[in-house]
Each structure stands twice: as structure tokens, then as C-alpha cells.
C-alpha positions as CSV (number, residue, x, y, z in Angstrom):
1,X,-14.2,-42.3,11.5
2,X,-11.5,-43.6,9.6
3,X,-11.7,-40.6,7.1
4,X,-11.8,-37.7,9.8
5,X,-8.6,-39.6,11.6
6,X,-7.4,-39.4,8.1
7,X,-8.1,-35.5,7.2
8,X,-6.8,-34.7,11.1
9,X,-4.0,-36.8,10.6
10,X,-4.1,-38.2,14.4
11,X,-3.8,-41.7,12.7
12,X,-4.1,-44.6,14.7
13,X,-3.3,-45.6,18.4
14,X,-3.3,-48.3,20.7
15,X,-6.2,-46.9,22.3
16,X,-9.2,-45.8,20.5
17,X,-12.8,-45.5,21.9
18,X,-14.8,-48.1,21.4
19,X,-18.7,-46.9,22.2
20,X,-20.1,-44.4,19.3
21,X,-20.1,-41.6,22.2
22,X,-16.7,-41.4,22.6
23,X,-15.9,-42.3,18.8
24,X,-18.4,-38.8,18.4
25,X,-16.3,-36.8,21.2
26,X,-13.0,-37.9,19.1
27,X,-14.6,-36.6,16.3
28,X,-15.1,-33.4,17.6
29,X,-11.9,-32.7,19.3
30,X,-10.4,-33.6,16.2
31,X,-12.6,-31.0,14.3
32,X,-12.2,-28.4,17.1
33,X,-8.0,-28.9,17.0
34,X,-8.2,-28.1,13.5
35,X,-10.5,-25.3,13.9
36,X,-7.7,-23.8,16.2
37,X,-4.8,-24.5,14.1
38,X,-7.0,-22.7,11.2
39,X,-7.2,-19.4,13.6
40,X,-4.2,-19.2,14.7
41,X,-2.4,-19.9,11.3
42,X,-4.9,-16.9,9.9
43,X,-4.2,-14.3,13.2
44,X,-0.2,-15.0,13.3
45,X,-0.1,-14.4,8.7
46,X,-2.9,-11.3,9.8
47,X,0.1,-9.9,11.4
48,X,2.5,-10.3,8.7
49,X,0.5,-8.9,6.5
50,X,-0.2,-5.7,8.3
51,X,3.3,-5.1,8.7
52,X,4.3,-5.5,5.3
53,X,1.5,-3.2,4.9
54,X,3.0,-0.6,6.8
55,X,6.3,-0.7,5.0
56,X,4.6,-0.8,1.9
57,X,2.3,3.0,2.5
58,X,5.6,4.2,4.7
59,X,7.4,3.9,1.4
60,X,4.3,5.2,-1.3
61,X,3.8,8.5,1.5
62,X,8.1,8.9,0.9
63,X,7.5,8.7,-2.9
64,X,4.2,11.1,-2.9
65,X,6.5,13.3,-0.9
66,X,9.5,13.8,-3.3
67,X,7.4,13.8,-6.3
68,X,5.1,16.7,-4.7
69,X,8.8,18.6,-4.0
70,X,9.7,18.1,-7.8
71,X,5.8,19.6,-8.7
72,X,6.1,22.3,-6.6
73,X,9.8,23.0,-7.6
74,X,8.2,23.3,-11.5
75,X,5.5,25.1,-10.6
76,X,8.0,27.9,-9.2
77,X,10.1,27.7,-12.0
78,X,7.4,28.4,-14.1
79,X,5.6,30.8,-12.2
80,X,9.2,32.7,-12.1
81,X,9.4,32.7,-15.8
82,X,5.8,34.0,-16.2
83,X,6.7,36.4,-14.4
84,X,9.3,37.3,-16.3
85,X,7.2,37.0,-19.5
86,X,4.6,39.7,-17.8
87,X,7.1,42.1,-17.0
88,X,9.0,42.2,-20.4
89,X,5.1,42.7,-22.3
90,X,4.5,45.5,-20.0
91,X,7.9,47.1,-20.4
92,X,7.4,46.4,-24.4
93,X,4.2,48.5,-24.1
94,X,5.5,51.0,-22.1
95,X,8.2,52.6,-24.8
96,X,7.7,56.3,-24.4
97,X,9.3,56.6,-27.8
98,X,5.8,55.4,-29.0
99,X,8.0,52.8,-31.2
100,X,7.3,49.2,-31.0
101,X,10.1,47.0,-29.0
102,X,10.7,43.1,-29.3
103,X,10.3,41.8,-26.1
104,X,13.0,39.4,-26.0
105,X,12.4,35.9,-24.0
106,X,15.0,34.3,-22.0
107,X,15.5,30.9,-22.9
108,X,15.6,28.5,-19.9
């Protein structure tokens, strides 16, 4: 008994029970106390960590967001100058002189 008063930190009081049945009901309303402490410590940091959650994907889905815009912005850039790459070679081909022409480039 003296260990569990311990653990639960109840300690001792004037009155204790004396007869092994209440000594066992002690017991397990000491137990049962911790037992609700230990849920209710676990559903009240549950919550913290859920928000914290939430901050943390609200902030990756901003991030995922402008990288995707710089992508995209890349892609277009490069699609543009592919374009630009397509029409030059079939312009260069094109020559109804029948000479060959340098396609020239433009540098970004």
C-alpha cells in the first residue's frame, strides 16, 4: 500500500482505511485517478498537436503552390523559346534562293 500511496502521490492522512477492503478500494481509486489524469493529459496535447498540424500542411500547400507557379512560369518560358527555335529552322529551310541561311538564336 505504501508504494501505490507513493506512485499516486496521495501521501498520508489522518484517516486511512483500516480493513484490506477498503485498503483495496483506495487502491483502485488511486489507480483509476491516474488513469484519468493519463487521458486527459493525452486528449488535451492530441489537440495541440493537430493544430500545429494544420499550420504546418497550411504552410507546405503555400510552398507547393508558389513553387508550382515558378515551374509553370519555366515551362512557358521555354516552351516560348522553342517556339522560337521551330520557327527560325523552318524559315532557315524555307530560303527560296535555294542558299543555306544561319538560323540565328536569340540568347535569353
Amino acid at each position: 500500500m505504501f508504494t501505490l500511496q507513493t506512485v499516486t502521490t496521495v501521501g498520508y492522512g489522518d484517516a486511512t482505511p483500516e480493513r484490506p477492503l477498503g485498503r483495496i478500494v483506495a487502491a483502485v481509486v488511486m489507480v483509476a485517478a491516474i488513469g484519468l489524469v493519463t487521458v486527459m493529459t493525452a486528449a488535451i496535447t492530441s489537440v495541440f498537436i493537430e493544430a500545429a498540424r494544420h499550420r504546418l500542411d497550411r504552410s507546405d500547400r503555400a510552398d507547393d503552390a508558389e513553387t508550382f507557379q515558378r515551374i509553370e512560369g519555366s515551362l512557358a518560358a521555354i516552351a516560348e523559346r522553342l517556339d522560337r527555335l521551330e520557327t527560325e529552322l523552318a524559315v532557315g529551310r524555307a530560303d527560296p534562293d535555294g542558299r543555306h541561311r544561319e538560323a540565328t538564336i536569340p540568347k535569353p
